[in-house]
PLY file of the C-alpha trace (Angstrom):
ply
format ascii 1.0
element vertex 202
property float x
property float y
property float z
element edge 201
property int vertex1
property int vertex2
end_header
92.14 96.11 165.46
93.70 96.99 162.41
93.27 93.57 159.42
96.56 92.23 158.94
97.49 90.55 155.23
99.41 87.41 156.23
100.73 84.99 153.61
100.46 81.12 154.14
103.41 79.32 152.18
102.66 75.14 152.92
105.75 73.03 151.08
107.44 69.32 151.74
110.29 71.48 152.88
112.59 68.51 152.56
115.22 70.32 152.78
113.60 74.04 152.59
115.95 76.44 150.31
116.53 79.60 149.02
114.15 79.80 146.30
111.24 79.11 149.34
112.54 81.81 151.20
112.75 84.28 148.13
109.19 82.90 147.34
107.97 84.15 150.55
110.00 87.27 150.27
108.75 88.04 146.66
105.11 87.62 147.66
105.58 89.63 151.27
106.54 92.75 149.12
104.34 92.38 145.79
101.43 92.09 148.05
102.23 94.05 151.19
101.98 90.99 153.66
102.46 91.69 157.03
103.69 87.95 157.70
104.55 84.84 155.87
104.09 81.52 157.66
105.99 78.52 156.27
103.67 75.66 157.05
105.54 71.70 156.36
103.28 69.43 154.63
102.34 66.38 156.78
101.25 64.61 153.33
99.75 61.53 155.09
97.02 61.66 152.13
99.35 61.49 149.51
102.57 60.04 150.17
103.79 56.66 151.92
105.50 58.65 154.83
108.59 56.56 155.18
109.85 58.67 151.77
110.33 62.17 153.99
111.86 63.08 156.58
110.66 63.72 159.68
108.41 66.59 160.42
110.11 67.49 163.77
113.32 67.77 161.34
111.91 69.15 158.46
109.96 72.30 161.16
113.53 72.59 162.51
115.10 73.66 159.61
112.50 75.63 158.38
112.94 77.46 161.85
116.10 77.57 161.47
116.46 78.92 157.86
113.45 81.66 158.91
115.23 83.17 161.60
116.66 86.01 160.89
113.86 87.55 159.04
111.08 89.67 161.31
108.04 88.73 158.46
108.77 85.01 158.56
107.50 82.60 161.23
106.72 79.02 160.99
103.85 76.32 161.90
103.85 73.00 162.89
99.78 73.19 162.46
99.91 70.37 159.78
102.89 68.09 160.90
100.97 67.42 164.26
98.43 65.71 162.01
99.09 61.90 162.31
95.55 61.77 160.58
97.15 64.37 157.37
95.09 67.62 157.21
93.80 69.15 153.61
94.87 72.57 152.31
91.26 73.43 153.64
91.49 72.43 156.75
94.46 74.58 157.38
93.07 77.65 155.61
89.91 76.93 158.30
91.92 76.66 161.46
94.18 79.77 160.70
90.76 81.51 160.39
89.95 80.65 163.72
94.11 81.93 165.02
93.16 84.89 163.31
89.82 86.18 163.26
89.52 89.42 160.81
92.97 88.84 159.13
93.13 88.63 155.18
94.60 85.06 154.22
96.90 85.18 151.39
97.67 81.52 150.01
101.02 81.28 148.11
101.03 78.87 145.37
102.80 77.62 141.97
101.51 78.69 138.95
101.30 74.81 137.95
99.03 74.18 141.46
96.65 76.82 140.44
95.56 74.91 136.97
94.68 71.82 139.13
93.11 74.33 141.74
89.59 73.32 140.99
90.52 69.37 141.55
91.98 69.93 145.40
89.63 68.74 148.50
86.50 71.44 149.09
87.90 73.66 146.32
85.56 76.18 146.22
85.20 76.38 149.99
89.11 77.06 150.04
88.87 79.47 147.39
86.12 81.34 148.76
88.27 81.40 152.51
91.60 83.14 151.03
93.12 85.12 148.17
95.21 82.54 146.12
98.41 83.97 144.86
100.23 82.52 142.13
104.00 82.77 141.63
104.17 83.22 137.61
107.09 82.16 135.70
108.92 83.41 132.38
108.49 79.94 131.11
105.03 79.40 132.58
101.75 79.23 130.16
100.29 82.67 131.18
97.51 82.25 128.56
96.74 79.12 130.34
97.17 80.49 133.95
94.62 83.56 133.11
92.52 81.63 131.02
92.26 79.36 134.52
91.95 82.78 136.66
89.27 84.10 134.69
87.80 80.29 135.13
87.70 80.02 138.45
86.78 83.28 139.06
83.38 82.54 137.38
82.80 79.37 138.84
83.61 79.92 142.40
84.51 83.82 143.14
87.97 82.83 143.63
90.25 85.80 143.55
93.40 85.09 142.15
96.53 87.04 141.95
99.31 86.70 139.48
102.78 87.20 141.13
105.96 88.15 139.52
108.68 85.50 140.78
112.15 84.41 138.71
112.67 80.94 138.07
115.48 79.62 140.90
116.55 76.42 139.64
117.13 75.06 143.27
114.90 72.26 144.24
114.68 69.87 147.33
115.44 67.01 145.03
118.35 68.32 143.68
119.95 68.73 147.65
119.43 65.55 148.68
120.94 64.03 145.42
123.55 66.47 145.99
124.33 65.21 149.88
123.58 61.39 148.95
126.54 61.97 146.20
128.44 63.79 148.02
128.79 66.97 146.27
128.19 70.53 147.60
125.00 72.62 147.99
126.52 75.69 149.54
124.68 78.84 148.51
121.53 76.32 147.83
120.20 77.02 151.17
120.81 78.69 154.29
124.55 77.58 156.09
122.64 77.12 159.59
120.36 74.26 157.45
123.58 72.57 155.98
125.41 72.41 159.70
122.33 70.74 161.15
122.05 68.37 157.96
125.49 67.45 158.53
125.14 66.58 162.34
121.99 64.71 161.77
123.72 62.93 159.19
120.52 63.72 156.89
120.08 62.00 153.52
122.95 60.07 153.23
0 1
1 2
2 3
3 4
4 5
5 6
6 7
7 8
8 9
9 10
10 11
11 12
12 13
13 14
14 15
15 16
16 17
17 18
18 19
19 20
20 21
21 22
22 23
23 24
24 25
25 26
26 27
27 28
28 29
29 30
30 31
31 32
32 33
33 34
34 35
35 36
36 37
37 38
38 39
39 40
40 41
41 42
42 43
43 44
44 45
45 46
46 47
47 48
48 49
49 50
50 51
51 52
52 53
53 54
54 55
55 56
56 57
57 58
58 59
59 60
60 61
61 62
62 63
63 64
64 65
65 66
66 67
67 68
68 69
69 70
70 71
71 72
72 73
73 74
74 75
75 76
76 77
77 78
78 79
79 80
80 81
81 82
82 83
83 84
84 85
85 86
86 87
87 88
88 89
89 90
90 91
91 92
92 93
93 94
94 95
95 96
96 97
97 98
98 99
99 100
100 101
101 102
102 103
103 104
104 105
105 106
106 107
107 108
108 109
109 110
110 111
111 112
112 113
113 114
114 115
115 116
116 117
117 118
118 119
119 120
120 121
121 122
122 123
123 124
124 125
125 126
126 127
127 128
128 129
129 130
130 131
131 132
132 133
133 134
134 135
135 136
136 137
137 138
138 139
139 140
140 141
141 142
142 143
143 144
144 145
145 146
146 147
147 148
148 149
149 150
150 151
151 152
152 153
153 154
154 155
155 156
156 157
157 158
158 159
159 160
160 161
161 162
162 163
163 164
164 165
165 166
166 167
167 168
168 169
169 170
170 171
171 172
172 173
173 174
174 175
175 176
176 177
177 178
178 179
179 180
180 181
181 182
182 183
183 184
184 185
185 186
186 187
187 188
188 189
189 190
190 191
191 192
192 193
193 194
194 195
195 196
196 197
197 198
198 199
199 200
200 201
């Protein structure tokens, strides 16, 4: 059977937006990825839970948001944690969903500096190609001086990716729906109807 390139894009997703759905757009056709899966964090490890939402919520709007695009498809491998799961752990179990596919791990520019600090970082590094979304503002001396790094140290094979800054963040929406003010054309219509009826971040 033919090896399939599939991306793995793991966020808070609370809300997920456009610029997470361009992200996984912009790395699908720099890198010829066959699918993206969006993967909510359960982030038992590293924040007091009570300050997210929900998983089930979060995974629904992620489903929701996906929906309409054929590459996109969406996990609930880490949000049926209770225990939390590492970055690793994930990159291990998708191994085992799909033997003799190419990994392709979608991260921040930011997250790759800090790359060598995460739980069994060379292990992860040596289980999937880490792409990193680049920036106009980012520090690319810094970011290849980090590739070139890592590279050494622990074979990691690192790809720069093109991707515009989107000044959109998760943070921003739910300030926007706590203050009532609008956050059309921040994220996908379907996302805003169900925040609405769930009453979400209010």
């Amino acid at each position: 059977m033919e090896c399939r390139k599939i991306g793995i894009l793991g966020g808070t997703f609370d809300p997920i937006h456009n610029a997470h759905l361009l992200l996984g757009e912009a790395a699908r056709e720099q890198f010829g990825l066959d699918r993206i899966i969006y993967i909510p964090n359960n982030l038992a490890h590293f924040i007091n839970r009570t300050e997210i939402t929900s998983g089930d919520i979060r995974y629904q709007m992620v489903k929701m948001a996906i929906a309409d695009n054929p590459y996109f498809t969406c996990s609930r491998l880490e949000i049926d944690k209770p225990e939390g799961i590492y970055t690793y752990d994930t990159i291990q179990e998708l191994k085992l969903m799909y033997p003799g596919d190419e990994l392709y791990l979608i991260l921040g520019g930011d997250s790759v500096i800090g790359l060598d600090t995460w739980y069994k970082a060379k292990e992860l590094m040596q289980s999937c190609v880490i792409l990193a979304a680049v920036r106009a503002d980012d520090d690319l001396a810094a970011l290849d001086k980090k590739q070139r790094e890592l590279a050494t140290r622990f074979g990691a094979d690192i790809r720069l990716m093109t991707f515009n800054r989107i000044d959109i963040s998760s943070t921003e929406i739910r300030q926007r729906v706590k203050t009532g003010r609008s956050v059309r054309y921040l994220m996908p219509e379907q996302c805003i109807e169900y925040m609405c009826i769930k009453g979400l971040y209010r």
